[in-house]
N, C-alpha and C positions, 0 to 999 in steps of 0.2 A: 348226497353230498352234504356237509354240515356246513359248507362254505359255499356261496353262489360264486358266480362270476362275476356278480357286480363287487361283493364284499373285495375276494382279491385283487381287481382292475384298483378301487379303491386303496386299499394296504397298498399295491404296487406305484399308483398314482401315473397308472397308462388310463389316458382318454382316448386313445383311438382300438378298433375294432382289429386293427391286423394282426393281433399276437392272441386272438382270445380262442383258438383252437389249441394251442401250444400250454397256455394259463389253464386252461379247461383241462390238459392229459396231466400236467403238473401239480392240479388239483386231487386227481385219481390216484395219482402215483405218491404221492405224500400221505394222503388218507391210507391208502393200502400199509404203507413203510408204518405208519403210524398204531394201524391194527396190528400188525405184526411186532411193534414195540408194547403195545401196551396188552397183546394177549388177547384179546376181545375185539371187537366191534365196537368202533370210535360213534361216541354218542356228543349230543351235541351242547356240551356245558364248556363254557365259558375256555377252561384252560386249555381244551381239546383244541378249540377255534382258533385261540392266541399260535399255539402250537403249526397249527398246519396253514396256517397264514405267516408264521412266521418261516416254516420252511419252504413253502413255495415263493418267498420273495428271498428267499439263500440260493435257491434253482433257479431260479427267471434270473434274478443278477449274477449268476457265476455258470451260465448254462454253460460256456467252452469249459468251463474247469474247476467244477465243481465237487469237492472232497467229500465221499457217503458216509465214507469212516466216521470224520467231523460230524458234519447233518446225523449221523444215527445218533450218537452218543449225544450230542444236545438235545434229541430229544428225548431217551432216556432219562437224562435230567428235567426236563421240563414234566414229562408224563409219569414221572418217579411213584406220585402218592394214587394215581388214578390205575399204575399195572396189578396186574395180575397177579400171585403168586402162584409158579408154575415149578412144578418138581419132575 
């Protein structure tokens, strides 16, 4: 993972321990969405980590009703210069 659980407890600004299974698969699940936006294997510079910290605090606050559509496409723009080009 390019992001610990303290990193996003942090970004989220949860200090208690109950949600950090939930943070921890929302971690995974973001990283994965992420390789799969940018074509490769998310490696761990700077704009990657902005990125998958900023979507897992768009998951954790919108978990009943959270839009992928949205979430994909922002990060599309966010990982724009670090994808792949794929034919």
């Amino acid at each position: 993972m390019i992001v610990t659980l303290k990193e996003a407890k942090r970004c989220l600004r949860v200090d208690h321990d109950d949600d950090d299974t939930i943070i921890r698969k929302l971690i995974r699940a973001v990283e994965t969405l992420c390789e799969g936006t940018l074509r490769k294997a998310v490696e761990p510079v700077p704009i990657n980590k902005v990125a998958v910290l900023l979507a897992v605090a768009y998951l954790y606050e919108h978990r009943e009703n959270a839009d992928m559509g949205e979430l994909t496409w922002m990060l599309r723009y966010i990982l724009a210069a670090e994808r792949e080009v794929a034919f």
